[in-house]
C-alpha positions as CSV (number, residue, x, y, z in Angstrom):
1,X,-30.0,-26.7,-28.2
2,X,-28.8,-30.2,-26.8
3,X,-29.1,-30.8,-23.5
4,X,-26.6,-31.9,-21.3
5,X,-27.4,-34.6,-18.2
6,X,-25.5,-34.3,-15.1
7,X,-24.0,-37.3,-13.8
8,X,-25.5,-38.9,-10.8
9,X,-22.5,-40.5,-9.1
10,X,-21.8,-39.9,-5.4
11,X,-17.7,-39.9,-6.1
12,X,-16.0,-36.2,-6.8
13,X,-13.6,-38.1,-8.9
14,X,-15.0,-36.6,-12.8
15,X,-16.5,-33.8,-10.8
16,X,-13.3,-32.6,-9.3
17,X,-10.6,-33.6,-12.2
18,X,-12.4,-33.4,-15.3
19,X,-10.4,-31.9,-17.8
20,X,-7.3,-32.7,-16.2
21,X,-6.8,-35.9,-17.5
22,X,-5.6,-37.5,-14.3
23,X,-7.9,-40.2,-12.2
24,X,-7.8,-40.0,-8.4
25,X,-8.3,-43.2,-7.2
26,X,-8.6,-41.8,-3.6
27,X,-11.9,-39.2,-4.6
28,X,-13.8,-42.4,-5.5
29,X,-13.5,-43.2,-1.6
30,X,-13.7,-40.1,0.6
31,X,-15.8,-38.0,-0.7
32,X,-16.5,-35.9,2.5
33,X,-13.0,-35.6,3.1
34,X,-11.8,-34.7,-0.5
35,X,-14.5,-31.6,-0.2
36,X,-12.7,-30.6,2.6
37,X,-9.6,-29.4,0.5
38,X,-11.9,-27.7,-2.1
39,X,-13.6,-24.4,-2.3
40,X,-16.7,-25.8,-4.5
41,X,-18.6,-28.0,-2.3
42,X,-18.3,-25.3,0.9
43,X,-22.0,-23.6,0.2
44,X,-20.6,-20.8,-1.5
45,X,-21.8,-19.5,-5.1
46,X,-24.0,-20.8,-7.6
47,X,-24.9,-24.8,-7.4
48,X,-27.3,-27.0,-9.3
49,X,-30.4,-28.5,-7.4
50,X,-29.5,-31.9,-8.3
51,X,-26.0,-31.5,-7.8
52,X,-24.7,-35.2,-7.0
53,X,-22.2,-33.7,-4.9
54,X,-24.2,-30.8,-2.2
55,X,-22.0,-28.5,-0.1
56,X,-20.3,-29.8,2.8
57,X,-22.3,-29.3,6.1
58,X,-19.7,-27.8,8.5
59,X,-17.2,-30.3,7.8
60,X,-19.6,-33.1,9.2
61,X,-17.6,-32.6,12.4
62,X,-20.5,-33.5,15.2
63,X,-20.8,-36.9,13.2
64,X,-17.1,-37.4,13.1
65,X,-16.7,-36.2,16.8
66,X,-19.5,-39.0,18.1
67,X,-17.7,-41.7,15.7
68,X,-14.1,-40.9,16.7
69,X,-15.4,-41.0,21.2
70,X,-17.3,-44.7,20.3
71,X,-14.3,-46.0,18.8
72,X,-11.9,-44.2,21.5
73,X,-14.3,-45.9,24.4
74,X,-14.4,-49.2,22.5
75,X,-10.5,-49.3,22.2
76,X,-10.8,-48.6,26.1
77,X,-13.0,-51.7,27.0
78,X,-10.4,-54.0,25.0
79,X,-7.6,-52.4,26.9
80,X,-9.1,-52.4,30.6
81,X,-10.5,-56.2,29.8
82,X,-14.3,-55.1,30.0
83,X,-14.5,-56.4,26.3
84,X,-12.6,-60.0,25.7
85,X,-9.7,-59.7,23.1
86,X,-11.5,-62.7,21.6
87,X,-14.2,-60.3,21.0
88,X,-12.4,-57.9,19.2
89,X,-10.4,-60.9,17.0
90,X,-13.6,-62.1,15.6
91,X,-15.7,-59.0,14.7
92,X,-12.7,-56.2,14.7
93,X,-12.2,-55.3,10.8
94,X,-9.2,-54.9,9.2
95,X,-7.0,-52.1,10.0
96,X,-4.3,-50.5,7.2
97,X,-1.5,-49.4,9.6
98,X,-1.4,-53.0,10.5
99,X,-1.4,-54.2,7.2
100,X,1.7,-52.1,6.2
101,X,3.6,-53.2,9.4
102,X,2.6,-56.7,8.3
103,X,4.3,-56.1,4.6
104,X,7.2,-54.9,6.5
105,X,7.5,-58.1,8.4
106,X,7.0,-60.5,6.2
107,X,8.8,-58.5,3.5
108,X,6.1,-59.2,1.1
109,X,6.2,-56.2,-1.3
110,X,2.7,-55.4,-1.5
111,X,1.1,-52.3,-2.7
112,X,-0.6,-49.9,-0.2
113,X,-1.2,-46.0,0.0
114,X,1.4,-44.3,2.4
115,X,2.2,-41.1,3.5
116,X,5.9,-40.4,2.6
117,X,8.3,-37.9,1.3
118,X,7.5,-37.9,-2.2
119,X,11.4,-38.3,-2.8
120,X,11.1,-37.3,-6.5
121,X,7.8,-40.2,-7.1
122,X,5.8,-37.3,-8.4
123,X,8.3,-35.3,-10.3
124,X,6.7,-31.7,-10.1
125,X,6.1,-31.6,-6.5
126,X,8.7,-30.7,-3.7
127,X,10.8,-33.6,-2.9
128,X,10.2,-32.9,0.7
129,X,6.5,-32.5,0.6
130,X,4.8,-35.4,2.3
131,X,2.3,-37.2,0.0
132,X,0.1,-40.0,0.4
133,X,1.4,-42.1,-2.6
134,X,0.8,-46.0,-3.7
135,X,3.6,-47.6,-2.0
136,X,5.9,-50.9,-2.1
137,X,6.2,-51.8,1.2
138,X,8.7,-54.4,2.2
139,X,11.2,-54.9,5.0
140,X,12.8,-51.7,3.7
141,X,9.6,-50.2,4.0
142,X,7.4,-48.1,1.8
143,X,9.2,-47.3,-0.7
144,X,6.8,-45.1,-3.8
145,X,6.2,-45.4,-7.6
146,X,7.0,-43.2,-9.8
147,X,3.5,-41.4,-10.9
148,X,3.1,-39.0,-13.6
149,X,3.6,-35.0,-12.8
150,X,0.0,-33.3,-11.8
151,X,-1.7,-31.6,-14.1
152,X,-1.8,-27.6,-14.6
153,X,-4.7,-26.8,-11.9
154,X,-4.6,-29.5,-9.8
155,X,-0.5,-28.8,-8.9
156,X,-1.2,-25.6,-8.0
157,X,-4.0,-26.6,-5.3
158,X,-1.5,-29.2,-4.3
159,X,1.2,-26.1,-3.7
160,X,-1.3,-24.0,-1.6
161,X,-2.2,-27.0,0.6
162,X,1.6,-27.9,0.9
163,X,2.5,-24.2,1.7
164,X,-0.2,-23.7,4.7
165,X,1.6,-26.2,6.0
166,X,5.4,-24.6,5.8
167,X,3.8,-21.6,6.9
168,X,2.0,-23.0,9.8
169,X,5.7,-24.5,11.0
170,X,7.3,-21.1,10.0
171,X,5.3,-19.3,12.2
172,X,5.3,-21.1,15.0
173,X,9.3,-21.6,14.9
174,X,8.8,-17.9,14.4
175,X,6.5,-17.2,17.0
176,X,5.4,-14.9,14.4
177,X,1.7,-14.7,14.5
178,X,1.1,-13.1,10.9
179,X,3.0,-15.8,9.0
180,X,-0.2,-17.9,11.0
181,X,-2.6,-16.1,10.1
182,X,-1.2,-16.1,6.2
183,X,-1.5,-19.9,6.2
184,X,-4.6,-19.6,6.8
185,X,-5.8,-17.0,4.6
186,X,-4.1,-19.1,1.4
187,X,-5.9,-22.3,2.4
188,X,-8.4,-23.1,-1.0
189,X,-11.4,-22.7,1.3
190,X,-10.6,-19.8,3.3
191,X,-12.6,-16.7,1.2
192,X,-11.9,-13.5,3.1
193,X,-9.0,-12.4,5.5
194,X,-11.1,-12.0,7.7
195,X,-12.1,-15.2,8.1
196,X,-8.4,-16.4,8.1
197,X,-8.4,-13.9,11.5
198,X,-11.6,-15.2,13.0
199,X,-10.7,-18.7,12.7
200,X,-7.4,-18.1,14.0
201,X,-8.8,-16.2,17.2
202,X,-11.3,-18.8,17.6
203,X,-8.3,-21.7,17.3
204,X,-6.3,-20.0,19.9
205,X,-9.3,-19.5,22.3
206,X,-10.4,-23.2,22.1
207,X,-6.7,-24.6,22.7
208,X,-5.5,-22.3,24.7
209,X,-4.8,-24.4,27.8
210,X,-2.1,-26.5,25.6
211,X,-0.7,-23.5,23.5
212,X,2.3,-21.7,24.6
213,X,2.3,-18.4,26.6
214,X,3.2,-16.0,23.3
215,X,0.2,-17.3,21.4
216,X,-2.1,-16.6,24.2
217,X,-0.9,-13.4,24.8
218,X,-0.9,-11.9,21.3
219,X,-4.7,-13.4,21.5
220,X,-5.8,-11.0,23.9
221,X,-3.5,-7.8,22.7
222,X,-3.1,-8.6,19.3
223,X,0.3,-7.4,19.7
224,X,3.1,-9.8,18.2
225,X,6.4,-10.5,19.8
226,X,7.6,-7.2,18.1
227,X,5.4,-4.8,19.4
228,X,3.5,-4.7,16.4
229,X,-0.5,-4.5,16.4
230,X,-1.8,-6.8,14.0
231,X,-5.2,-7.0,14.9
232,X,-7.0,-4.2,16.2
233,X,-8.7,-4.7,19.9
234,X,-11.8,-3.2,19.0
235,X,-12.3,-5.4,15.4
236,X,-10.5,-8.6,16.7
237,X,-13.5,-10.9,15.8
238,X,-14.0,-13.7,17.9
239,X,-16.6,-16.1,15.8
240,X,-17.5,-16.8,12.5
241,X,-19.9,-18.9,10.9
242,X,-17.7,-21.5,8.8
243,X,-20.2,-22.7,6.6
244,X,-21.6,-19.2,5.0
245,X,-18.0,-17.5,5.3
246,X,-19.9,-14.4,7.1
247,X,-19.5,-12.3,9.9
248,X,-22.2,-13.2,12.6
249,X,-24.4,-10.2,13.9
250,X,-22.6,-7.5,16.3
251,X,-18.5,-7.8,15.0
């Protein structure tokens, strides 16, 4: 029996695509935030021991929360003068929105990654569907290249990602919220419908002083704007522990 030896390599870029014969540059960069579109690194199933690639810890929010309030205060300082802008110009790193902008003035046609309408680049995704694709950017602006069509497998993760977005809009044009709760349920790491509920529940409750009136309300009824029940008062759950996909104790 031959035996096989796992690749130690901290990209998900052959773990995620292998077999497709497509290369994402991207997963060679972001590994944390490629896992978060995937249902194999979120702690559920069968995994090796040495798996180069372990399950992501809650989506590493507490870290990204503490990161994202330094840079906000920092940004602050500069503003209010407490740091000097000559500071910032000699030890601030370099920042890609302002490289685009820069391509744009200078009409310079260089190559960056932009999110745009995909406009027919990738020809077996929606032409609508925004896409973050390797771009020509000029005075025109970012224009994309044409790429090759997705793979079976990989196209149709891409379509349930697009779609829990056109159902998220949907439903809030609609004020309807089942069609909110469906995006949830047919997002690749969601694995119960009841976990689609709880999250949604637990969404409403934590936003609640900037979401409109109708969303509130059905969050304490469960009654949508038809009179319909969806959720049932006594069963409506109000937590759920993200990283095992389980009830907690006492739903």
């Amino acid at each position: 029996m031959k035996t096989q030896t796992r690749m130690q390599s901290p990209c998900l870029t052959l773990e995620s695509v292998r077999g497709s014969g497509l290369f994402l540059v991207q997963f060679l960069f972001c590994t944390a935030h490629t896992k978060e579109y995937l249902p194999y690194w979120q702690g559920y199933g069968v995994h090796f021991n040495d798996d180069p690639v372990p399950p992501l810890a809650l989506f590493e929010h507490e870290d990204r929360a503490r990161i994202t309030e330094q840079m906000w205060e920092e940004i602050a300082a500069y503003n209010t003068g407490k740091r000097p802008a000559a500071e910032f110009l000699r030890t601030g790193s370099s920042d890609h929105a302002t490289d685009v902008i820069q391509a744009i003035w200078n009409d310079s046609g260089k190559h960056y990654y932009v999110n745009v309408p995909n406009a027919g680049a990738v020809p077996n995704l929606p032409d609508t569907a925004l896409l973050e694709l390797e771009c020509i950017v000029n005075r025109r602006g970012p224009k994309p290249i044409p790429a090759p069509a997705m793979p079976l497998g990989l196209v149709s993760l891409q379509y349930r990602i697009l779609e829990t977005h056109e159902l998220t809009v949907e439903g809030y044009l609609q004020r309807d919220p089942r069609l909110l709760i469906r995006a949830l349920a047919i997002d690749p790491i969601v694995n119960s419908l009841t976990t689609a509920e709880a999250v949604f529940m637990d969404l409403i409750e934590a936003e609640k002083d900037v979401l409109p009136s109708w969303l509130v309300e059905y969050s304490k009824t469960g009654v949508d704007k038809s009179g319909k029940k969806i959720l049932p008062s006594d069963s409506s759950p109000n937590s759920v522990d993200l990283q095992l996909g389980q009830t907690r104790e006492g739903w």
